[in-house]
N, C-alpha and C positions, 0 to 999 in steps of 0.2 A: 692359560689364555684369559686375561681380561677381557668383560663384555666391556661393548660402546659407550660410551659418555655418552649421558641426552643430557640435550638443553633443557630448563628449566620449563615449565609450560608457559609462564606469561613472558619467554622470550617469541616463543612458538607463536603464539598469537601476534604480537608486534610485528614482527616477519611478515605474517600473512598479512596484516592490514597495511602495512608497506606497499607491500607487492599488490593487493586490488588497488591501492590510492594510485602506483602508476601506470598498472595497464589500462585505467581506468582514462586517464590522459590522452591517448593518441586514439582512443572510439570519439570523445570528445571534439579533439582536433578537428578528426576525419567530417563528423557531424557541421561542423563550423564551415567546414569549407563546401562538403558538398551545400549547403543551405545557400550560402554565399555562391556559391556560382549556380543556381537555380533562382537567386533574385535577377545576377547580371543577366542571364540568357533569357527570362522571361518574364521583363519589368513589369508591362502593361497589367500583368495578372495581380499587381497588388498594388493597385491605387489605391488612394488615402482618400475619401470624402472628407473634404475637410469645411464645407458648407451645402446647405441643401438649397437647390436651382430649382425655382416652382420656371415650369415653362406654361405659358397659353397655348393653349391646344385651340381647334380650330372650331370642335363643337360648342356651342354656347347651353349654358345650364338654365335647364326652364325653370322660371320660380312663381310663384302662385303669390298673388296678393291678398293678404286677409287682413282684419282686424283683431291684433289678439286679445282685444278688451273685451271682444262679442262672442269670438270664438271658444268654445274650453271643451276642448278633445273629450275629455272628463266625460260628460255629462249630453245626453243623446239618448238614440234608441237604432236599434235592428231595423233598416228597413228591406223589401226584396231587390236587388239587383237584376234589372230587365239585361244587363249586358252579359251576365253569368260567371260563373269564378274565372279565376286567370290563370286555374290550373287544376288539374283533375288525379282522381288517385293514378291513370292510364295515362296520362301526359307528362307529368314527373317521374324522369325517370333516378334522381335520386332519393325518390321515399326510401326507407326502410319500409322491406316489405312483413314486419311488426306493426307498422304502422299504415300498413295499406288496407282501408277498412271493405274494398272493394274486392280484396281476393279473401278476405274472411266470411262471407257473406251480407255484408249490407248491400240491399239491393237499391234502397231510396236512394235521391239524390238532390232531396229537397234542401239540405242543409249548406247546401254550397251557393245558392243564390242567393244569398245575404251581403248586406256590408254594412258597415257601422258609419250614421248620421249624426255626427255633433250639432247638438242645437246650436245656429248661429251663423255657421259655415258649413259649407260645402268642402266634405275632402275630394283630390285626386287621386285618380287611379293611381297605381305602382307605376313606374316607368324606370325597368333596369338600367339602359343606359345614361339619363338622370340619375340615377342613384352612385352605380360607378364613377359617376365621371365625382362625385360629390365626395366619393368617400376615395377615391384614386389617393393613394400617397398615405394612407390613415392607416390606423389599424382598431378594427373590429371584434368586442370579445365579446360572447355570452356568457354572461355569468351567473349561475343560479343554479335550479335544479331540473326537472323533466319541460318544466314549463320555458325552459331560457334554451333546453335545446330542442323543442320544438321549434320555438320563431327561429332558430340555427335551419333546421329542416324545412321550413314552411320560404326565410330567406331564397334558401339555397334552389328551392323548387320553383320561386317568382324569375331567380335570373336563371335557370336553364329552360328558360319558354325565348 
């Protein structure tokens, strides 16, 4: 009795990569049409922006008049704040509580009634919805190190008052 003839091995391979290249074909297809009939049944969900539409919203943005010739943010001093901070370690409620120096044991709380006086001008208070409406449509990044995600934190804690 003769043993079987085998095919050579690099016929062996050919064969097989044959045969993935066409079953490979009709998962393909199948993919094609389900996609295609998941655009027809549900268009609305992939509109195209194809320009950006500022709309007027109905609040009006308060803006402060200064001189910036007189003004330089720069240069000033600490003075006390009789209205008091605009947010407290117990009023934010997204501090990191790392950085809640009120359940660590600081008991003062003298260091919160400050605010920063530019010689020349007068700044304004924070005003969230001013701010959002100013920054609506933007995008906002801190960039830096402990100190860019602090004002991230200290941000974040002005507009959830």
């Amino acid at each position: 009795m003769n043993p079987p003839a085998l095919k050579p091995l690099h016929c062996r391979k050919k064969e097989r990569y044959i045969y993935k290249e066409r079953s490979a074909l009709p998962v393909l297809l199948w993919l094609l049409g389900l996609t295609t009939l998941f655009f027809i049944l549900y268009p609305k969900n992939f509109k195209f922006i194809l320009k950006h539409e500022v709309h007027d919203h109905e609040e009006k943005v308060t803006t402060y008049d200064y001189d910036e010739g007189s003004c330089d943010l720069f240069n000033g001093q600490w003075i006390p704040d009789l209205n008091g901070s605009l947010y407290t370690n117990k009023s934010c409620s997204t501090m990191p509580i790392s950085k809640n120096c009120g359940k660590h044991g600081r008991k003062d709380v003298d260091y919160l009634n400050w605010r920063w006086k530019p010689y020349g001008c007068d700044l304004q208070r924070f005003d969230a919805k001013n701010f959002l409406h100013i920054v609506r449509g933007k995008t906002l990044a801190f960039i830096g190190d402990s100190v860019a995600r602090n004002h991230m934190e200290s941000l974040l804690c002005l507009l959830s008052q």
